[in-house]
C-alpha beads as a LAMMPS data file, in Angstrom:
LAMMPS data file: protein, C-alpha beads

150 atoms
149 bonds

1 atom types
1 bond types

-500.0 500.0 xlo xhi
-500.0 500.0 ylo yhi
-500.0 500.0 zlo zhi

Masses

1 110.0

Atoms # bond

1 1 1 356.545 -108.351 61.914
2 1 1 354.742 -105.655 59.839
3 1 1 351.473 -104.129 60.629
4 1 1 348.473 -105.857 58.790
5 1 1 347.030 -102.862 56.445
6 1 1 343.243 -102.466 57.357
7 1 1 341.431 -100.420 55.147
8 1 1 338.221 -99.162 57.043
9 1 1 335.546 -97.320 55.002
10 1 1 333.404 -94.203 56.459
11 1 1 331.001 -96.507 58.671
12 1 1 333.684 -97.836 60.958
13 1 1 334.674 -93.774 62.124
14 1 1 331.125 -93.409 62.593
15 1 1 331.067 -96.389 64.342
16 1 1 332.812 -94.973 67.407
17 1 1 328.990 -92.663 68.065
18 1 1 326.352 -95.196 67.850
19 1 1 325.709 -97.049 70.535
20 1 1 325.741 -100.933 69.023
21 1 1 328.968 -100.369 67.555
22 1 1 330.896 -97.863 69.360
23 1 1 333.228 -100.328 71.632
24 1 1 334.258 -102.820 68.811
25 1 1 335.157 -98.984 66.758
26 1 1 336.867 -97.577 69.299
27 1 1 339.239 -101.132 70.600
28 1 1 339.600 -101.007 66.443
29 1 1 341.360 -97.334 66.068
30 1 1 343.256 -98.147 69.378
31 1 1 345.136 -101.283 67.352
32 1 1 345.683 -98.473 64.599
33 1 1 347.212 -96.468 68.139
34 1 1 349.765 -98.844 69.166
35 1 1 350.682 -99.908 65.603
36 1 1 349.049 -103.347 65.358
37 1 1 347.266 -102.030 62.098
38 1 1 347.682 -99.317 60.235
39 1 1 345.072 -97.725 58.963
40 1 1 344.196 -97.623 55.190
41 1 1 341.799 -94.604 54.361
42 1 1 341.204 -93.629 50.526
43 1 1 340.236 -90.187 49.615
44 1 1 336.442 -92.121 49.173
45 1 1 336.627 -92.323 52.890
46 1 1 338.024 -89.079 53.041
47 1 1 335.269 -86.979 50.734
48 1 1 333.163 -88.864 53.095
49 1 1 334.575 -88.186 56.309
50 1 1 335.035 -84.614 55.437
51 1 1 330.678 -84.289 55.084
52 1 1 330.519 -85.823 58.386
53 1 1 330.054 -84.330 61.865
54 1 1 333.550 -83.027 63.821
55 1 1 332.973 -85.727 65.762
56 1 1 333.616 -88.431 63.353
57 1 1 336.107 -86.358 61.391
58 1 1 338.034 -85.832 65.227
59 1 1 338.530 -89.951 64.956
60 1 1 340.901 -89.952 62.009
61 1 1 342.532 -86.546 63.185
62 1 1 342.799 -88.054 66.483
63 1 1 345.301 -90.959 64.742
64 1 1 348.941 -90.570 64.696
65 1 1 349.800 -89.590 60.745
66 1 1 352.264 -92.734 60.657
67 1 1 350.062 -95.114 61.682
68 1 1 347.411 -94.060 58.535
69 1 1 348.189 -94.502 54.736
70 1 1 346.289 -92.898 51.986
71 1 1 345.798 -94.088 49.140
72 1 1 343.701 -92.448 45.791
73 1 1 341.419 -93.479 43.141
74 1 1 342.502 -93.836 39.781
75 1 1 341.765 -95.557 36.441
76 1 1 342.584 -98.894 37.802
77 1 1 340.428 -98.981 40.794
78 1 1 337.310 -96.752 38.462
79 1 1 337.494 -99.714 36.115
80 1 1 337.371 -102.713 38.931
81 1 1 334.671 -100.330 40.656
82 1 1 332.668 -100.230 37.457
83 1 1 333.597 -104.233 36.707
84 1 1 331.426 -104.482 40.344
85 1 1 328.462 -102.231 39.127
86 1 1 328.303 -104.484 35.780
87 1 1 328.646 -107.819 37.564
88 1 1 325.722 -106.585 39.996
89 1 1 327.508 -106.920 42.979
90 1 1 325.931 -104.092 44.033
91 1 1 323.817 -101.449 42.098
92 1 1 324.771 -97.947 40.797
93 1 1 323.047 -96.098 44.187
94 1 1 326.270 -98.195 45.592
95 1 1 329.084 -96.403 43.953
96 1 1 330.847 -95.471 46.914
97 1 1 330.507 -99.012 48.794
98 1 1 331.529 -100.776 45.171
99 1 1 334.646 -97.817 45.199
100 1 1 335.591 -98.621 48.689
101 1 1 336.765 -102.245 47.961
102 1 1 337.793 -101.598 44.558
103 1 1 340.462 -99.051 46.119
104 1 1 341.116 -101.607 48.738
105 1 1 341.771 -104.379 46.217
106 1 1 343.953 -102.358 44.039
107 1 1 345.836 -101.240 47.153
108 1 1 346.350 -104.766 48.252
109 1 1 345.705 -104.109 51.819
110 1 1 345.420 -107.547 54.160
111 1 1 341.853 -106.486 55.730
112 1 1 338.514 -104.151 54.986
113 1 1 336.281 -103.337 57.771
114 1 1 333.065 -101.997 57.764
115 1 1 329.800 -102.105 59.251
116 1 1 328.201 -102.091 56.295
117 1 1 326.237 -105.130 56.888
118 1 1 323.918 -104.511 53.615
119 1 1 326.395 -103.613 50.567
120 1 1 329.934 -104.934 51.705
121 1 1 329.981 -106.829 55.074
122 1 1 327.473 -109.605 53.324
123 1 1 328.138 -112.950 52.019
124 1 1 326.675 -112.833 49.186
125 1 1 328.579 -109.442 48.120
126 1 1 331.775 -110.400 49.844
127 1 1 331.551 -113.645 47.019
128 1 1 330.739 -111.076 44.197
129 1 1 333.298 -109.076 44.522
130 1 1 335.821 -111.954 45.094
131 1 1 334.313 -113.110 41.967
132 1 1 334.707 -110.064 40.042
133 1 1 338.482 -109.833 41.519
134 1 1 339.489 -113.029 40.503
135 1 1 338.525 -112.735 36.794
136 1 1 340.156 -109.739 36.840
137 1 1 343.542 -110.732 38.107
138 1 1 343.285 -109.725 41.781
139 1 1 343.509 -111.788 44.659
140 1 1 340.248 -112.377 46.525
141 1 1 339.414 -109.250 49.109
142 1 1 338.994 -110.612 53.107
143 1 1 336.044 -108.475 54.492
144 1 1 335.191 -108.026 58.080
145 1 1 332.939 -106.031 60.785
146 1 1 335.488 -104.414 63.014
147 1 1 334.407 -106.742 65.600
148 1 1 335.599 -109.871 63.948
149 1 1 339.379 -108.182 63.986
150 1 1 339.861 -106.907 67.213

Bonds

1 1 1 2
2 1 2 3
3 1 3 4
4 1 4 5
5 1 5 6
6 1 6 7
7 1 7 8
8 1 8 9
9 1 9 10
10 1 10 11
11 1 11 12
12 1 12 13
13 1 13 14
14 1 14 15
15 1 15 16
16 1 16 17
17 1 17 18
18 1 18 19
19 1 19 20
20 1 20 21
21 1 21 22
22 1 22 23
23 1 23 24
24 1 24 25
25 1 25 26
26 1 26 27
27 1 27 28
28 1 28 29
29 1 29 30
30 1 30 31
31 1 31 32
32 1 32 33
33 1 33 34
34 1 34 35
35 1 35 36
36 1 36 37
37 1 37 38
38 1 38 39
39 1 39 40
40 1 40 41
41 1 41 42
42 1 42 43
43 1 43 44
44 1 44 45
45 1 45 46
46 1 46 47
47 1 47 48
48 1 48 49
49 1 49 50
50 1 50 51
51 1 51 52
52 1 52 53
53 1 53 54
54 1 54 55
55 1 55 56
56 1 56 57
57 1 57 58
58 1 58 59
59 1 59 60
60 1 60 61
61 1 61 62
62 1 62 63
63 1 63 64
64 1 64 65
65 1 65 66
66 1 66 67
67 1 67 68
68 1 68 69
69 1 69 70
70 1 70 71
71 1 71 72
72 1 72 73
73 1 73 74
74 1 74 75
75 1 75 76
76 1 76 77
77 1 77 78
78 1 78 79
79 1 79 80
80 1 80 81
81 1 81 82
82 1 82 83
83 1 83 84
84 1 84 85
85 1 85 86
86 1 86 87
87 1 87 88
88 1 88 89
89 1 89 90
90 1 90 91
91 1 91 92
92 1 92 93
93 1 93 94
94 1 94 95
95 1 95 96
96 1 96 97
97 1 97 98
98 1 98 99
99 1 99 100
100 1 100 101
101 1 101 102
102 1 102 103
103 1 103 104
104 1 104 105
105 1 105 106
106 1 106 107
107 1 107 108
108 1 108 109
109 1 109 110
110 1 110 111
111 1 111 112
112 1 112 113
113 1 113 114
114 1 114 115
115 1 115 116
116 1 116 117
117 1 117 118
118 1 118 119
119 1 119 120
120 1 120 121
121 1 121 122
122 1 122 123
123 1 123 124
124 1 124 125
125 1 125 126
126 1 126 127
127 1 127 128
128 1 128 129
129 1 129 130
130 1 130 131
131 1 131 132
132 1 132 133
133 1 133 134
134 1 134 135
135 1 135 136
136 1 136 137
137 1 137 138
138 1 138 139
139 1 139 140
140 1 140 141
141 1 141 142
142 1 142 143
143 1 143 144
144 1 144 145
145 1 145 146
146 1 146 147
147 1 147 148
148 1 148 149
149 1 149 150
């Protein structure tokens, strides 16, 4: 059996310093360690990683490369981004969130984990942006807190 493909966004790195959600982070990267997921990072998470403290850059550098798959943004996952923004899943000070699950969508990855309780890890924009998926031809998106996967 494959590993499930788990794409975490910036929050979930950051995770592993604050002290409410560092243990649920840090059992999370060690399933990306001994290959029960492997770990989907865009280069969103990576423009954002890259503006964060060594630290919480040190987390993804600490991961073996073949455990972590990158993946870009292009047209396809701009458009579905956008498609959020105009559905008001979230608003336009959300870009990034909204460009997270777009790139995870478009990637077709099993999982997303965040601890971004207010603009992705919420019910009511977990349903918008299945909504938004499902008109346009993707498959619904399964969001979690890394707590609920490990």
């Amino acid at each position: 059996m494959s590993a499930m493909r788990v794409y975490a966004d910036t929050s979930v790195f950051g995770g592993c310093f604050d002290d409410e959600f560092s243990e649920p982070s840090l059992r999370f990267f060690e399933k990306v360690r001994s290959s029960l997921f492997r770990l989907v990072v865009s280069d969103t998470t990576l423009v954002e990683i890259g503006a964060a403290p060594q630290r919480v850059r040190g987390v993804l550098l600490s991961l073996p490369a073949r455990e972590v798959e990158r993946v870009g943004v292009d047209k396809t996952a701009m458009r579905l981004r956008d498609a959020y923004l105009e559905a008001g899943v979230v608003g336009p000070a959300s870009v990034r969130d909204a460009e997270h699950i777009a790139v995870a969508t478009i990637a077709d990855v099993d999982l997303v984990v965040s601890w971004n309780f207010k603009h992705i890890v919420h019910y009511d924009k977990i349903a918008g942006y299945q909504g938004v998926n499902l008109i346009n031809g993707y498959r619904p998106i399964r969001i979690y807190s890394p707590l609920e996967v490990i």
